[in-house]
C-alpha positions in Angstrom: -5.5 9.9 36.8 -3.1 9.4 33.6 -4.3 9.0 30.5 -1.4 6.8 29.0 -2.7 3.9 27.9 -2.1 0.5 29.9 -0.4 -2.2 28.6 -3.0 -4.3 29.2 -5.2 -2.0 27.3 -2.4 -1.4 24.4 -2.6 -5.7 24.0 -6.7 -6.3 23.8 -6.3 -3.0 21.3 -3.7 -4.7 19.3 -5.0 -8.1 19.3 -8.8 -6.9 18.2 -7.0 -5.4 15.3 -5.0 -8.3 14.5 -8.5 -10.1 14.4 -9.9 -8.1 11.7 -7.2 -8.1 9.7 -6.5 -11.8 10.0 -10.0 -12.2 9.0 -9.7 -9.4 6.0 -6.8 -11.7 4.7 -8.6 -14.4 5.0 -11.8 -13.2 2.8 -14.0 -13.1 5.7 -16.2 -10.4 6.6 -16.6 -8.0 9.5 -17.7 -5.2 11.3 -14.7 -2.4 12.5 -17.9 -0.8 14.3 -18.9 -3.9 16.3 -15.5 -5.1 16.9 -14.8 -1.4 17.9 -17.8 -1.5 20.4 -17.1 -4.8 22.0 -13.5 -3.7 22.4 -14.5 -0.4 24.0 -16.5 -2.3 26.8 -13.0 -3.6 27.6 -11.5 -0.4 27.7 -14.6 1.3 30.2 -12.5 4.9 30.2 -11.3 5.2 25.9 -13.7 6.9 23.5 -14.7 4.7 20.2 -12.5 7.7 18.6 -9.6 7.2 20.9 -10.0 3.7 20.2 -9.8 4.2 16.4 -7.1 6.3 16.2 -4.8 3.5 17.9 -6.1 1.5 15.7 -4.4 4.0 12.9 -1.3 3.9 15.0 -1.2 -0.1 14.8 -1.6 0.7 10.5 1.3 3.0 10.6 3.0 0.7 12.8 2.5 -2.3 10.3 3.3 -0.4 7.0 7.2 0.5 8.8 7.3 -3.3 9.1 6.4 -4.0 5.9 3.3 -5.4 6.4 -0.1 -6.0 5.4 -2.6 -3.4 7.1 -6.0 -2.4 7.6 -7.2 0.2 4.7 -10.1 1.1 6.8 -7.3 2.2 9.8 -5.8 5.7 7.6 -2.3 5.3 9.5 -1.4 7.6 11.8 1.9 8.3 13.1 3.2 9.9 16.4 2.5 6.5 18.6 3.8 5.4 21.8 6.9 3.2 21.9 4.5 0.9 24.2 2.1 0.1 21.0 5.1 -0.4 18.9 6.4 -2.9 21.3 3.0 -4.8 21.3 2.9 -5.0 18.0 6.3 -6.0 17.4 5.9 -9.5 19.9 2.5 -10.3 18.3 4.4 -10.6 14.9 6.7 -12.8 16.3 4.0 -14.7 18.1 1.4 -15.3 16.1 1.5 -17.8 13.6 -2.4 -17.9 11.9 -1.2 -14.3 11.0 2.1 -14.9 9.6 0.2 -17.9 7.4 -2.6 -15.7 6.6 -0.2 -13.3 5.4 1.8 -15.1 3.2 -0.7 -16.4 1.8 -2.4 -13.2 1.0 0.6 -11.8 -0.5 1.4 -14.8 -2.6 -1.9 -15.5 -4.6 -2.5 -15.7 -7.8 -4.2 -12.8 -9.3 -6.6 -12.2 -11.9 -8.0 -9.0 -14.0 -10.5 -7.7 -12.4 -13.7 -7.2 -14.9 -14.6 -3.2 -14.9 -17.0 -1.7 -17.4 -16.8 1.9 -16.2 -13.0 3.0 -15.5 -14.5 6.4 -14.8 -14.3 6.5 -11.2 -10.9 4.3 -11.0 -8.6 7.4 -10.8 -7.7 9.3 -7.2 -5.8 11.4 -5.5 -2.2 10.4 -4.5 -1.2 10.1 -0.7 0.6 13.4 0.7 4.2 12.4 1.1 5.6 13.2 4.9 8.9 13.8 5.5 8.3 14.1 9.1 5.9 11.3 10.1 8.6 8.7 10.7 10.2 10.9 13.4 9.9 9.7 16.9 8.2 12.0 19.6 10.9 10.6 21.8 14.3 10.4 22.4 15.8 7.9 20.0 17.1 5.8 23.5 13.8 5.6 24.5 12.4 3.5 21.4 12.7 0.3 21.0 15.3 -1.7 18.7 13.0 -2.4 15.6 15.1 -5.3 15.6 11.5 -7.5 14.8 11.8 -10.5 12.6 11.1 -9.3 9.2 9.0 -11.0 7.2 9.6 -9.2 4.3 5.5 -9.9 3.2 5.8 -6.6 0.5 8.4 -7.4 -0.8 7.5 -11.0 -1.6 4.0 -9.5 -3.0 6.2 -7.0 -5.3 7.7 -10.6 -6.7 4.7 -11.9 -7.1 4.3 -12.4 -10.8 0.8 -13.2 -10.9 -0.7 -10.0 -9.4 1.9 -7.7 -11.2 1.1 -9.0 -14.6 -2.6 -8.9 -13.8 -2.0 -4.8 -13.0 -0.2 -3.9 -16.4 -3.0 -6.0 -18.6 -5.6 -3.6 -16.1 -3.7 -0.8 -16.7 -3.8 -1.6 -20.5 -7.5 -1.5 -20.6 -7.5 1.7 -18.7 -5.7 2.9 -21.0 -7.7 2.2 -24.0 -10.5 3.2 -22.2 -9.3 6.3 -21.6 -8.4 7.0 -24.8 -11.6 6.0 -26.4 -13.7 8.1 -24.2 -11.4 11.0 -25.6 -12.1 10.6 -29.2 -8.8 8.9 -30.0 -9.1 5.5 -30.7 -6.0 5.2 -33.5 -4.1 6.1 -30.4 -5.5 3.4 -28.3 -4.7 0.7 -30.5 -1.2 1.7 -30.7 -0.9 1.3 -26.6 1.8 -1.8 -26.5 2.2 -3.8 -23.3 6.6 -3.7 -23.3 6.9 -5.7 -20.8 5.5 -8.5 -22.7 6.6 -7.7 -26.3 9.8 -6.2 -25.2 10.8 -7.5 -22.1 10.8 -6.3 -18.7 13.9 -4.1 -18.3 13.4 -1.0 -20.3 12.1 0.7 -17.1 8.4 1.0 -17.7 5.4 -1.6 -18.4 2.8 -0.3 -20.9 3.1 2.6 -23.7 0.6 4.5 -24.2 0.0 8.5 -25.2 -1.7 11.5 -24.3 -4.6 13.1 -26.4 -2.1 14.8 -28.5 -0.2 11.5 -29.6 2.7 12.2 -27.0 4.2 9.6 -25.6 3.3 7.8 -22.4 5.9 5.7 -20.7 3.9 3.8 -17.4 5.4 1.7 -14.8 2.5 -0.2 -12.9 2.8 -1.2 -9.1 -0.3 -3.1 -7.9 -1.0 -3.9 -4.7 -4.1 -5.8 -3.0 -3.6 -3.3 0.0 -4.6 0.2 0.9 -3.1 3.7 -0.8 -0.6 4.3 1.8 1.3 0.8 1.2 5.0 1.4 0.2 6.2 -0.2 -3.3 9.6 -1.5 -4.3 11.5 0.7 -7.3 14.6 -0.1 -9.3 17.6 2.2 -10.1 16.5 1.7 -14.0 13.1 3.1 -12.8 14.1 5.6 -11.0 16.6 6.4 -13.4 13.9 6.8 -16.2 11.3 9.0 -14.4 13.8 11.3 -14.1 15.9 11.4 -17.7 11.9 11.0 -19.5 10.4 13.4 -16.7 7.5 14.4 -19.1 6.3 10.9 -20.1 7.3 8.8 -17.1 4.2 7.7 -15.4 3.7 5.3 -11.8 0.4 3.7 -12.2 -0.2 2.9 -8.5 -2.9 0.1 -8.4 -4.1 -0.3 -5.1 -6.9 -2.5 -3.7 -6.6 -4.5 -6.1 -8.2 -7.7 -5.5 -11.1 -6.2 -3.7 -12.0 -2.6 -5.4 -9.5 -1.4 -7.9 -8.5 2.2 -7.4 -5.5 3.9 -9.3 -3.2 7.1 -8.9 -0.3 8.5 -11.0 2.8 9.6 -10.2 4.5 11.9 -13.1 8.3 12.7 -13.4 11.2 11.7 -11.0 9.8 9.6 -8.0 11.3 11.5 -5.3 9.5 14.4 -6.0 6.3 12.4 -4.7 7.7 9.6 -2.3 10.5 9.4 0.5 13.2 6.7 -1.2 14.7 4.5 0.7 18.4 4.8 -1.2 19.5 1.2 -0.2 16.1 -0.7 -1.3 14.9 1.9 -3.3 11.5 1.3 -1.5 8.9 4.3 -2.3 7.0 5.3 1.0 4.7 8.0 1.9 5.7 8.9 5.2 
């Protein structure tokens, strides 16, 4: 008997997942065990592991089309062309996500209210350069040729949310620097992109312990670590002329549990650039 997966099995799969995450944009709460569970009485011969991991394939699959994603689902590349096809009607399909969606991604945000930044900082993502590659012949795949909504890119422009990530990375900061002994240096930290205006390349000065410069761009998001972010030439062109003092502040999360990582130096030594939107991915 083969293993592939039907495509009867590949559309409850995809439309379970579409549940949760219609319901995660939506603020309501659920269970990825349960749903997981119910889902694999459906599918009598797949695993809950099996199950999960094409659950990771539909996150992968959504973060190519720009869109919003499961955090919970770590993507995971190397999916069949069937799943990608799945996915790519139930965009075009379903309106209660689309809605959902925009809505997400267009919100007005607000600071979140931290009293202990200590646990705020993690790890980047691993940058691929491989994970985008199909597993089959490039005439086998289908078209991509889905109805972009664009739903990153219009939460890049969302004012709101990105001014509410610089003034959080601006009390980062100055916590940082007080829990270091310095606080002369954290009452220097100047927000630029307020006081200055927005195109010098970078958001928020700040410095290290030993009163060095700090030059940070912030990029929030209210989705998961893996979610690309939009970059412009200036940017790009200041991590790498200011290599030692450019910082991306990668907010992520954001409206749910803030969590941060930093990119030092010239971008593409940590992402894979798109040159034409200059759009900073991970795999």
């Amino acid at each position: 008997m083969s293993n592939s997966w039907s495509r009867e099995e590949v559309e409850a799969t995809v439309a379970d997942y579409f549940d949760m995450l219609t319901m995660q944009l939506t603020g309501q709460q659920y269970s990825k065990t349960d749903h997981r569970r119910r889902l694999q009485r459906l599918l009598s011969r797949r695993s809950e592991g099996a199950i999960e991991r094409k659950h990771q394939n539909i996150s992968a699959i959504l973060i190519e089309l720009d869109c919003p994603w499961i955090p919970g689902y770590k993507p995971l590349g190397n999916y069949q062309a069937l799943l990608f096809d799945v996915v790519e009607n139930r965009l075009k399909a379903s309106s209660i996500f689309d809605e959902a969606a925009l809505a997400a991604v267009q919100m007005p945000a607000a600071v979140p209210k931290i009293n202990d930044f200590a646990n705020l900082v993690v790890e980047p993502p691993r940058v691929s350069h491989s994970a985008r590659e199909p597993t089959l012949p490039s005439s086998a795949w289908p078209s991509r040729s889905v109805a972009r909504r664009d739903y990153l890119e219009r939460e890049a422009r969302n004012s709101s949310l990105g001014l509410a990530g610089e003034r959080f990375v601006v009390q980062y900061e100055r916590w940082r620097l007080h829990s270091l002994g310095e606080p002369k240096l954290a009452k220097k930290i100047e927000h630029v992109s307020v006081t200055r205006g927005d195109g010098l390349g970078f958001d928020v000065l700040s410095f290290d312990v030993n009163g060095r410069e700090t030059l940070i761009e912030v990029k929030t998001t209210s989705f998961g670590r893996e979610t690309p972010f939009f970059i412009t030439r200036n940017e790009v062109a200041l991590s790498q002329s200011e290599a030692d003092s450019f910082h991306i502040y990668r907010l992520f999360d954001f409206r749910r549990e803030p969590r941060l990582f930093s990119l030092r130096g010239p971008v593409e030594k940590h992402c894979n650039l798109d040159p034409v939107t200059y759009q900073a991915r991970f795999s």
